[in-house]
C-alpha positions in Angstrom: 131.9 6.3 -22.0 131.6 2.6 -23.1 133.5 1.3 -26.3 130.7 0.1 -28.4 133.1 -0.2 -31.2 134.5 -4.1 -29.8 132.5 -7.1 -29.7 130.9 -7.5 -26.4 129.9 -9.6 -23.6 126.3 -8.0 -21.8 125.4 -9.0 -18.7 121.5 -7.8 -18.5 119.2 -6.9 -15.5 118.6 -3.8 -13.2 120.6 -4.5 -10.5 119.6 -2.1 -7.8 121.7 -2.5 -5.4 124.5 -4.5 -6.6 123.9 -7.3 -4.0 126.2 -10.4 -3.7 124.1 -12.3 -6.6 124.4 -9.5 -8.5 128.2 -9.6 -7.9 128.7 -13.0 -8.8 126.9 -12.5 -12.0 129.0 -9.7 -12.8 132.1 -11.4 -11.6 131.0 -14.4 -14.7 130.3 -11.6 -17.2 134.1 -10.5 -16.4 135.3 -13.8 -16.8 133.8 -14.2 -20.6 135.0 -11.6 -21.9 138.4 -12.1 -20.6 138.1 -15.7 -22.3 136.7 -14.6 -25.6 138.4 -11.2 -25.8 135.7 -8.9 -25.6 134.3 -6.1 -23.4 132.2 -6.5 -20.9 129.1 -4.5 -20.8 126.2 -3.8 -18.1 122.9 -3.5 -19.7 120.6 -1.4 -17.5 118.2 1.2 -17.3 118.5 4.7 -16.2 115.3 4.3 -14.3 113.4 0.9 -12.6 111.1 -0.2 -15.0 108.2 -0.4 -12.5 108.7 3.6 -12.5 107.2 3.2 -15.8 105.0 0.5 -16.0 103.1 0.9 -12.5 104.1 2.7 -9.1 107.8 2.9 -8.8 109.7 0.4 -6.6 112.1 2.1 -4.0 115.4 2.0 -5.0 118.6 0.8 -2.9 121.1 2.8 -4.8 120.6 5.6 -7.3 121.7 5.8 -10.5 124.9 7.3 -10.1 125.8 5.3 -7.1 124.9 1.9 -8.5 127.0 2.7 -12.2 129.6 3.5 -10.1 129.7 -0.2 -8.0 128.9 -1.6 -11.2 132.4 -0.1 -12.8 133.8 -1.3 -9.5 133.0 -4.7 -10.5 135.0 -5.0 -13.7 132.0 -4.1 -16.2 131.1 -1.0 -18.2 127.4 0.3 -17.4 125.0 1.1 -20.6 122.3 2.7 -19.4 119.2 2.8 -21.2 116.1 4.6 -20.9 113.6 1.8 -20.4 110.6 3.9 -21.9 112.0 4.1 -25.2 112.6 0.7 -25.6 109.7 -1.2 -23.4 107.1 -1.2 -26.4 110.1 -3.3 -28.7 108.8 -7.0 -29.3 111.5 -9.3 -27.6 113.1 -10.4 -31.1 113.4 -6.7 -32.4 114.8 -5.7 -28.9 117.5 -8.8 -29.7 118.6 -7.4 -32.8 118.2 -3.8 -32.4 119.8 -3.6 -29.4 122.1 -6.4 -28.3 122.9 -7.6 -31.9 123.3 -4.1 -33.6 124.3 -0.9 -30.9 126.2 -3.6 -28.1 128.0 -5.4 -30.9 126.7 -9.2 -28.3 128.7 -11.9 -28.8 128.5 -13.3 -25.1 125.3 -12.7 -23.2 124.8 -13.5 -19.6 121.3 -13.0 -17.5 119.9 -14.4 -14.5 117.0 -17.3 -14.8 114.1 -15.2 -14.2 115.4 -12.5 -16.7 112.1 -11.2 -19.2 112.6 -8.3 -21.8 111.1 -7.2 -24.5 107.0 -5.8 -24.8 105.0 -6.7 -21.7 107.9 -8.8 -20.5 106.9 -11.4 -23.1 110.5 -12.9 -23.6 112.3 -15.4 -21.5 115.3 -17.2 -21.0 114.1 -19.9 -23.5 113.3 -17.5 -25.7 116.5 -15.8 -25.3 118.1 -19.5 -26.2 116.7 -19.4 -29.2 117.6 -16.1 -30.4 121.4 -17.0 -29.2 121.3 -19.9 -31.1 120.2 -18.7 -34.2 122.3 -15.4 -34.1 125.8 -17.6 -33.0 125.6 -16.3 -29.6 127.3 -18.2 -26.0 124.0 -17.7 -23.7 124.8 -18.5 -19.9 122.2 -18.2 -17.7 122.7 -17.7 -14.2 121.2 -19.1 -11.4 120.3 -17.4 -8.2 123.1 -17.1 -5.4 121.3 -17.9 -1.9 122.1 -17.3 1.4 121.0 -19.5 3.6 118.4 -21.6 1.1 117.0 -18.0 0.3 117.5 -16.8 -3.1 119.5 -13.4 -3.0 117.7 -10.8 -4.2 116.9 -7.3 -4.2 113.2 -7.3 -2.7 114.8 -9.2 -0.2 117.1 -6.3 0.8 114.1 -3.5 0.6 112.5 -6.1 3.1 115.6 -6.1 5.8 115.7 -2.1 5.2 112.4 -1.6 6.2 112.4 -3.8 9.3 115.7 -2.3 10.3 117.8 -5.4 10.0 120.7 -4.2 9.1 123.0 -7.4 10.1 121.3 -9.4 7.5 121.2 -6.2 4.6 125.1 -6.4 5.5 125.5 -10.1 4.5 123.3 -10.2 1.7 125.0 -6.8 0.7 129.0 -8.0 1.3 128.9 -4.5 2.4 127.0 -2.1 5.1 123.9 -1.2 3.6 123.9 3.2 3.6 122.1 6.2 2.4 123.2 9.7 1.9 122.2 13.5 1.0 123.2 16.5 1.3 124.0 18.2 4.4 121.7 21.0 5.0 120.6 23.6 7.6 118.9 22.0 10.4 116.9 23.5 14.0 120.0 23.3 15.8 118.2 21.5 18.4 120.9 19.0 19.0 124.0 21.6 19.3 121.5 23.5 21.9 121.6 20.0 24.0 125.1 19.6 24.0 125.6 17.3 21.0 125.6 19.0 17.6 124.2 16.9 14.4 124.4 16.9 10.6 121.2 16.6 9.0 120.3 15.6 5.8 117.2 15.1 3.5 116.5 12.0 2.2 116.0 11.2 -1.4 111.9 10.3 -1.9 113.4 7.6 -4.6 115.5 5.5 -2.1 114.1 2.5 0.0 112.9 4.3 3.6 115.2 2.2 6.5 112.9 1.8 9.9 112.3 5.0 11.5 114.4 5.1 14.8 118.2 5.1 15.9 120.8 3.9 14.3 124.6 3.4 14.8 126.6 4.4 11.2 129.9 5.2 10.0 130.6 8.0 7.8 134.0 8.5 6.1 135.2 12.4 6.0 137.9 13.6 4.0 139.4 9.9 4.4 139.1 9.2 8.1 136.5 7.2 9.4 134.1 8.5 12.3 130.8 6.7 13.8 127.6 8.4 13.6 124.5 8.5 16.4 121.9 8.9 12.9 117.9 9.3 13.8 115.7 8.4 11.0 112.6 9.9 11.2 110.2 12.9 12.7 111.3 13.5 16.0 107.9 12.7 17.9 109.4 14.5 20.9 110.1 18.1 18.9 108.1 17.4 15.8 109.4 18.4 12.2 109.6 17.2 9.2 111.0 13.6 8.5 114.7 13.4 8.0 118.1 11.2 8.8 120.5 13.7 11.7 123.8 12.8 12.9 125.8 13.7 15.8 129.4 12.5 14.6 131.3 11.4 17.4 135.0 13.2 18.1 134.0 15.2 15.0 133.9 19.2 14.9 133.6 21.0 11.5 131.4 22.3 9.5 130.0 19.9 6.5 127.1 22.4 4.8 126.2 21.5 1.2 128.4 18.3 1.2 126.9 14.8 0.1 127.9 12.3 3.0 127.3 8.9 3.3 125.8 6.8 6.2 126.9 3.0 6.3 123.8 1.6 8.7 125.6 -0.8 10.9 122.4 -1.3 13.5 119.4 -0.4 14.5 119.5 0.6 18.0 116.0 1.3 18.7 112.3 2.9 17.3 111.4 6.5 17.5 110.0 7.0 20.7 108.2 10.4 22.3 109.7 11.7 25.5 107.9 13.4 28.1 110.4 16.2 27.9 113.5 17.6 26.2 115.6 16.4 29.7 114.6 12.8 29.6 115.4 13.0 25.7 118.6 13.8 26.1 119.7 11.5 28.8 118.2 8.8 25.9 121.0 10.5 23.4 123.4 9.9 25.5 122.8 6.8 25.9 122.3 6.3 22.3 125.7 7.9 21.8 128.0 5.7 24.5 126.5 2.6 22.6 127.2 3.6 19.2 130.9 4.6 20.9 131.1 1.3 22.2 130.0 -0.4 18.9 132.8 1.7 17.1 135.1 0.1 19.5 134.4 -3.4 19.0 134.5 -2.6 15.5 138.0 -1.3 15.5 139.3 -4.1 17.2 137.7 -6.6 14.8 139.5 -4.8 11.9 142.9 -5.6 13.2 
């Protein structure tokens, strides 16, 4: 629960994702209210606002997950819900909210930051309102990577293409999914390599359809992960992320697990027949065992 009771510092935005820029923004937001002795605040939304206002974007973390990296990064996430506010002009959003339920002293936003009705307020705006009210404004510019703003449509991008290298380093972390483990066809136990599967959330940015090598973590231990996004074109049903976990046997029903997407290995592709499939598998497997390998020895 966030102390509204103290003088604030609110960072603003939506921050799906919780991508370097977002970090370093955060990381600032930290920093001001360590200097002026007051607490820092995220101020987000409970849902995108395109979910409201036209068709909803995909996200790259849900709710839950993102509040939780946002209290990972040193600030206390107040989440609204963006219907009941998005009809407020931009000066009675200022005052109502920001001025009178966060208790702003400090505010921080990124340059392309709009609020208030139809998005009709800016950062100059914002200036104004600061000035007049006795707010410190800072206004953040963009962190790049590599001349490229960071951002998070730029993410959704590398998702859907299956670059997972570049997601990683505009992340500062492996880009993953998760859901809960449910009752698959067994099809993958009956050819010698038994799988997880799991349904994926309809709200979350869809990675590339095809192979991928992952790492999950289960009850603290790290494991790699053969994961196939998709439909299986060679035994068709519906479309879903399944796992075989290497050097792993046990039984993970109803449990919400994780997949960090280290690389995409290759597309979907239909087999002539379940034998040629699973000679593909196994190949799959040995390079996402080899991949694990090189990865431990760059940890140490």
């Amino acid at each position: 629960m966030s102390d509204l009771t103290r003088p604030s510092a609110v960072c603003l935005g939506n921050f799906d994702g919780v991508h370097r820029g977002h970090r370093f923004l955060l990381s600032q937001t930290v920093r001001t209210a360590g200097e002026l002795g007051l607490a820092p605040l995220c101020y987000t939304f409970e849902q995108h606002p395109s979910s409201v206002l036209r068709t909803a974007t995909p996200l790259l973390t849900l709710p839950e997950e993102r509040n939780t990296l946002l209290r990972e990064c040193g600030v206390q996430p107040v989440v609204d819900d963006f219907s009941k506010i998005c009809h407020m002009e931009p000066e009675e959003f200022f005052e109502e909210v920001l001025l009178h339920r966060l208790g702003a002293k400090a505010i921080l936003c990124g340059d392309n930051h709009r609020f208030g009705r139809k998005a009709a307020g800016d950062t100059a705006l914002l200036r104004r309102l600061c000035e007049r009210s006795g707010l410190q404004l800072s206004v953040i510019s963009p962190l790049s990577d590599n001349g490229r703003p960071i951002s998070s449509s730029w993410l959704r991008e590398c998702m859907e293409r299956g670059d997972m290298e570049t997601a990683a380093r505009l992340l500062g972390r492996y880009p993953s999914i998760e859901g809960e483990v449910i009752v698959g066809r067994r099809l993958g136990r009956g050819m010698g390599f038994p799988t997880i599967n799991q349904r994926l959330s309809p709200q979350r940015v869809k990675p590339r359809r095809g192979v991928y090598a992952a790492i999950l973590s289960i009850q603290g231990r790290q494991y790699m992960g053969a994961l196939n996004i998709g439909i299986r074109p060679t035994i068709p049903g519906e479309e879903s992320a399944e796992t075989h976990i290497l050097d792993f046997d046990g039984d993970l029903y109803g449990q919400t697990i994780k997949l960090q997407l280290v690389h995409h290995l290759r597309d979907e592709v239909r087999f002539d027949s379940v034998e040629a499939l699973r000679a593909q598998v196994l190949a799959d497997i040995e390079r996402v065992r080899e991949m694990g390998r090189a990865l431990l020895n760059s940890a140490h």
